[in-house]
C-alpha positions in Angstrom: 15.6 3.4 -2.6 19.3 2.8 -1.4 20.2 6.4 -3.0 18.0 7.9 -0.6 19.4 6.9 2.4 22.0 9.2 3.9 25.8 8.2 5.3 24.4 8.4 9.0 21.6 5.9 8.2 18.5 7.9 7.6 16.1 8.3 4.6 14.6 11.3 2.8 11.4 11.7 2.2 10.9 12.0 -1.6 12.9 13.1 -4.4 10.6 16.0 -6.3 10.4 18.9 -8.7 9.1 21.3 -7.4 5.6 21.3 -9.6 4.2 18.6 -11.3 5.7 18.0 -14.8 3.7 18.9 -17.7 1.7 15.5 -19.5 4.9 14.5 -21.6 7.1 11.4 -21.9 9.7 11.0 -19.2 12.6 11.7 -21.5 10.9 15.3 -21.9 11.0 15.9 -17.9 13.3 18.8 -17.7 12.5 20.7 -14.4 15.5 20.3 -11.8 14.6 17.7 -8.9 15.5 17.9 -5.4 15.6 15.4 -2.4 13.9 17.0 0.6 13.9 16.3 4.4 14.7 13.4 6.3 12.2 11.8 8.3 11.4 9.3 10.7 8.0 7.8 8.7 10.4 7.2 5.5 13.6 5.8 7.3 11.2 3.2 9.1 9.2 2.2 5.9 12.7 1.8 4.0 14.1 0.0 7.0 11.2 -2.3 7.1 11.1 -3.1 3.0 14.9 -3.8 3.2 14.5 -6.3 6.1 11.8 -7.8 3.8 14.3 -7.5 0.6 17.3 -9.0 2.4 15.1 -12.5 3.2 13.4 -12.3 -0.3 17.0 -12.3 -1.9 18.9 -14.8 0.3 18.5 -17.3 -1.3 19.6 -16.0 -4.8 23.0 -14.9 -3.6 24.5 -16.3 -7.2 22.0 -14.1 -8.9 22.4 -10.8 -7.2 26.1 -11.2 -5.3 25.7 -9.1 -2.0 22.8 -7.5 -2.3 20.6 -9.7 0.9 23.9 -8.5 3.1 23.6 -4.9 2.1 19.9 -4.3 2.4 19.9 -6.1 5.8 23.1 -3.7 7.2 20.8 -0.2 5.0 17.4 -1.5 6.8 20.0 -1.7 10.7 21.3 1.6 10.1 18.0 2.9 8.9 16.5 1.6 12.2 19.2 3.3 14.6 18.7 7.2 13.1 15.0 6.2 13.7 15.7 5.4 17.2 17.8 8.1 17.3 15.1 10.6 15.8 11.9 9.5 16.9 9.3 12.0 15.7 10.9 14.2 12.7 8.1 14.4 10.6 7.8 16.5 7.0 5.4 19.6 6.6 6.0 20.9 3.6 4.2 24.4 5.0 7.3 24.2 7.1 9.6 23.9 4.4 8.0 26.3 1.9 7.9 29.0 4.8 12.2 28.2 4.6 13.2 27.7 1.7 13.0 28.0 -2.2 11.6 26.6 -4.9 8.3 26.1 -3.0 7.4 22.3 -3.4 3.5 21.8 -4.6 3.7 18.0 -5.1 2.0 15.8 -2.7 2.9 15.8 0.7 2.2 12.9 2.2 2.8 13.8 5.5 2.2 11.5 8.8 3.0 12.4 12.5 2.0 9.5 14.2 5.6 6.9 13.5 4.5 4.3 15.7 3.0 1.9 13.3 6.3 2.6 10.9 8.4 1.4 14.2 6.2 -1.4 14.5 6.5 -3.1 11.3 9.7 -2.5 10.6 10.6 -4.3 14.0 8.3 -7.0 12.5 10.8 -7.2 9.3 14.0 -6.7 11.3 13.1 -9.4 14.1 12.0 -12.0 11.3 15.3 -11.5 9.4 17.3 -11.7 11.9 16.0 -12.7 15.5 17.6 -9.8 17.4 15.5 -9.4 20.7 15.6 -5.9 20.8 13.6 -5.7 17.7 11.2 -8.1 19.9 11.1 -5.7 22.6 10.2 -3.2 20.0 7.3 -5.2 18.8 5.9 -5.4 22.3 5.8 -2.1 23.2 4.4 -0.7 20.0 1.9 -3.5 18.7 -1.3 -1.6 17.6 -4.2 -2.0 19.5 -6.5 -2.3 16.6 -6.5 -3.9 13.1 -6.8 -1.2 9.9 -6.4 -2.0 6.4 -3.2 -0.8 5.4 -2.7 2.3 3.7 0.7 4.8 3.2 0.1 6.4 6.2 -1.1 3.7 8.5 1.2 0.2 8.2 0.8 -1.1 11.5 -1.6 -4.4 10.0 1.4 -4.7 8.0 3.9 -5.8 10.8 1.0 -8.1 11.7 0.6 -9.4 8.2 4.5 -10.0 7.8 4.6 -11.8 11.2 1.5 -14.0 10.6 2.9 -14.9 6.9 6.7 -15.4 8.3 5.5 -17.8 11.5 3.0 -19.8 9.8 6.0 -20.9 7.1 8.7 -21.0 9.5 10.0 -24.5 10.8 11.8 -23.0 13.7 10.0 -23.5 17.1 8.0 -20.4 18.4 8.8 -19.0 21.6 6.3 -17.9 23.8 6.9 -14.7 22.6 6.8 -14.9 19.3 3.1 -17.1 19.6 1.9 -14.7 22.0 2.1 -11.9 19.1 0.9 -14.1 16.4 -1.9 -15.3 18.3 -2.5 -11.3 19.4 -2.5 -10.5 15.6 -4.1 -13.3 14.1 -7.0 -12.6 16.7 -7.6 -9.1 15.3 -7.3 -9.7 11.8 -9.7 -12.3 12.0 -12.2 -10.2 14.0 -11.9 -7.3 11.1 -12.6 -9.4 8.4 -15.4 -11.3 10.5 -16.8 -7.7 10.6 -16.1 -6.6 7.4 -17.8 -9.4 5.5 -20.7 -9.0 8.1 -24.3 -8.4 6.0 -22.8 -9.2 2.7 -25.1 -11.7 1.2 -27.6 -9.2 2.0 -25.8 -6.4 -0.3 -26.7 -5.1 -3.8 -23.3 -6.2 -5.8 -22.7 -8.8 -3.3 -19.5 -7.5 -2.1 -17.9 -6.5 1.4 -17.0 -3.3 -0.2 -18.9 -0.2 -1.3 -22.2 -0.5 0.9 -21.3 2.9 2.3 -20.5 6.5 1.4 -17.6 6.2 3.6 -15.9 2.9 1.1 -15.7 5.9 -1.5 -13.0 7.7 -1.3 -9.5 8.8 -3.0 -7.9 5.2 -4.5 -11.0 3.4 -3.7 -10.4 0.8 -5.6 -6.9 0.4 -4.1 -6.4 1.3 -0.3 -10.5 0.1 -0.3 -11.5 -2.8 -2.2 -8.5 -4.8 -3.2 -6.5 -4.1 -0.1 -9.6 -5.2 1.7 -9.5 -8.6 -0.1 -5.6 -9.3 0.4 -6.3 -9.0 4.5 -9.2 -10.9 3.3 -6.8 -14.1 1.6 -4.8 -13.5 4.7 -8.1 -14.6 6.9 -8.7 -17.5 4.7 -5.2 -18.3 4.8 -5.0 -18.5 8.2 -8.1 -20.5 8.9 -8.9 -22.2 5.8 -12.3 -20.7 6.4 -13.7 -20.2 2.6 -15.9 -17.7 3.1 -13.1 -15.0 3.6 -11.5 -16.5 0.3 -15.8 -16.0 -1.2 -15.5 -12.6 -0.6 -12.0 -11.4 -1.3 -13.1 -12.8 -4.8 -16.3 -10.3 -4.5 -14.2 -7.8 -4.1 -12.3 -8.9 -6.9 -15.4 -8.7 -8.8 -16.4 -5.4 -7.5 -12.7 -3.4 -9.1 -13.4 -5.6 -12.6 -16.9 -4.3 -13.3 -19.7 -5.8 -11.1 -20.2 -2.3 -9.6 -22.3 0.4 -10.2 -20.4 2.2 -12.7 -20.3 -0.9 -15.2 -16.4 0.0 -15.3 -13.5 -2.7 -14.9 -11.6 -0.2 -13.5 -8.3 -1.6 -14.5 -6.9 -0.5 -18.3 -6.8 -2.9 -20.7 -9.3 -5.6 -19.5 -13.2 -5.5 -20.3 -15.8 -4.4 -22.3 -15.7 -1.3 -20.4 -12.8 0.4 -19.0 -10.8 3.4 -18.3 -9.2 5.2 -21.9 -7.5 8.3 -20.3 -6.3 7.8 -16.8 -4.5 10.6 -15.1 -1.2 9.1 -16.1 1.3 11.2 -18.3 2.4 8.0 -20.3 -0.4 7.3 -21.4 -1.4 10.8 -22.2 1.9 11.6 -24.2 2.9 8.4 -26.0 0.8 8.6 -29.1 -0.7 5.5 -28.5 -4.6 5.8 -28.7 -5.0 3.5 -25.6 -3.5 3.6 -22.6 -0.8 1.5 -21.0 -2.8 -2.0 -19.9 -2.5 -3.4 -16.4 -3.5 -0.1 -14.3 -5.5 0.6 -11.5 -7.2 3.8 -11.8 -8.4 5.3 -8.2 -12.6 4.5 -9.2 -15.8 6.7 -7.2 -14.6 9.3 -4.8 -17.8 11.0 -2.9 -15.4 13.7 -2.3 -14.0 14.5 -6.3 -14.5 18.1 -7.1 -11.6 19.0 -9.0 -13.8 19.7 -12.3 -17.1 19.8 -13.7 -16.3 15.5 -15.1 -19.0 14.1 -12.9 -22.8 13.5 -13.6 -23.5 11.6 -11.0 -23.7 12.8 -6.9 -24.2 9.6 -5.8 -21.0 7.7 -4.0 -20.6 5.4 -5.5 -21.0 6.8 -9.4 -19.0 9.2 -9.0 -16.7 8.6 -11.6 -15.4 10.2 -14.5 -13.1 8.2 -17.0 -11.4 11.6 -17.9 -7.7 12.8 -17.6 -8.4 15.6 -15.7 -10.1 13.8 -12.7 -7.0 13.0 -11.1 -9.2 12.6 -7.9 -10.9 9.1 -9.7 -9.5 8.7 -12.4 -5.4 8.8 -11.6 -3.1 6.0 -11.2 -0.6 5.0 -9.2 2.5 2.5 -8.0 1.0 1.6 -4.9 -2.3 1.4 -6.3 -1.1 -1.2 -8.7 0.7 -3.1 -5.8 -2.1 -3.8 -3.9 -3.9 -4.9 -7.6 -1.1 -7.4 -8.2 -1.1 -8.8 -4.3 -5.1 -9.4 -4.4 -4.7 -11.0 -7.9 -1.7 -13.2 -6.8 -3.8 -14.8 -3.6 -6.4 -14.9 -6.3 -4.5 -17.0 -8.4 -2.7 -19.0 -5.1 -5.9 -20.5 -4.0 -7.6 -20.2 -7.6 -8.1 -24.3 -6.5 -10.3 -23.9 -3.7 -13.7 -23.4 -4.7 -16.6 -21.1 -4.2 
């Protein structure tokens, strides 16, 4: 991530070819990459990780000499092009309509930076108390809760700030409670919603009791991110019955769903054997790589004839063409591997 910042402080938005490689193994990539655009969503996320880097590494100077120092001073000079450059945001219509090759990967474009500004003030103020991040904070805290997702990271300023606050010794200012009281007030009310009705649902599980829980990386940006803001409520209040239902949700991605799948490789009686990753694919290895989180029912999937089901949430197809259910993916896997961690965290606290 450091290699994509540039000398006056701001970040490009991906490094690409400019189609998708061919299903082979990473040493038989050949097309020329290029890093394109930079933008105000992608300086502020890399701002806000490095904040979070610097105080993850500070206290393991020995171990990695430097590094806490530099990630805080990338994440500060991030912030100022942001500040700077408010609202440059990628199209790659745009782009394509300039220049050449023509880029066909995914665009992930966002025009709304907001939410980036907000939690990377979050990550900035907590690692180093700087009041104009505060003032930041303040003038940009979202006015609703909303699972996070890549394009919408607003609930994960809140998150930071509730986690940071509730572990930190040093006195709370008015300020700083008046946020985490604002924040913990709406996450609280979301999950109070969200785990509304449940004991009254077929699987038992806040998640997939309507079309609209089905969509592209279900499984990720739905159900287990769902039960980490879930862990977050319990942590917060000690209230077990948002730690009940993260588990549900839990339950939900490992097979207690409609499908019968555990939609994570590698684990089950019954689960996915050719995800939409190339590794898998190309390695000569009859099964795939273990561990990943495939995307699960998507209402919308209609890249191929793969599906026999119409209903949301069957619609599923363990085949390596349905890269709209069936594909995997980093983030994907980080919101698996945060959901099982607060699984495992408060694994001592019973049903």
């Amino acid at each position: 991530m450091l290699t994509m910042q540039d000398e006056d402080g701001g970040v490009y938005h991906k490094l690409t070819t400019p189609e998708f490689e061919d299903f082979v193994m990473p040493s038989e990539c050949r097309k020329p990459r290029y890093v394109v655009k930079k933008t105000t969503c992608a300086t502020l996320d890399f701002a806000a990780t490095m904040a979070l880097a610097s105080r993850v590494f500070q206290p393991y100077e020995r171990q990695t000499p430097g590094f806490s120092e530099k990630a805080i001073n990338a994440a500060k000079k991030a912030y100022i092009w942001a500040l700077k450059n408010p609202k440059v945001y990628y199209s790659q219509k745009e782009l394509n309509n300039q220049y050449d090759p023509k880029i066909s990967t995914g665009e992930y474009g966002d025009n709304d930076s907001n939410d980036e500004f907000f939690w990377a003030a979050c990550e900035l103020y907590n690692s180093t108390q700087t009041n104009i991040y505060l003032l930041e904070i303040k003038s940009r805290k979202p006015k609703t809760f909303k699972a996070p997702v890549w394009g919408e990271v607003g609930s994960m300023g809140i998150m930071s700030w509730l986690t940071y606050w509730s572990n930190n010794p040093r006195p709370r200012t008015p300020e700083i409670t008046e946020i985490f009281d604002y924040g913990k007030q709406m996450l609280v009310k979301w999950a109070d919603e969200y785990i509304n009705g449940v004991d009254k649902t077929i699987y038992l599980s806040p998640f997939g009791n309507k079309k609209e829980d089905f969509h592209w990386a279900s499984m990720a940006e739905g159900a287990a991110t769902e039960a980490i803001i879930l862990a977050q409520a319990f942590n917060l209040t000690k209230e077990k019955k948002y730690l009940v239902n993260a588990r549900r949700n839990a339950d939900y991605i490992f097979g207690r769903n409609a499908t019968g799948y555990c939609f994570v490789t590698g684990f089950g009686d019954k689960s996915p054997m050719h995800p939409h990753h190339r590794i898998s694919a190309s390695d000569n290895v009859e099964k795939p790589v273990p561990g990943l989180l495939v995307g699960g029912p998507n209402a919308k999937a209609n890249e191929g004839d793969f599906y026999e089901s119409e209903q949301p949430d069957k619609r599923y197809a363990d085949n390596q063409g349905s890269f709209m259910t069936n594909e995997i993916a980093i983030n994907w896997n980080s919101a698996l591997v945060v959901m099982t961690a607060a699984l495992e965290t408060f694994k001592s606290h019973s049903y």
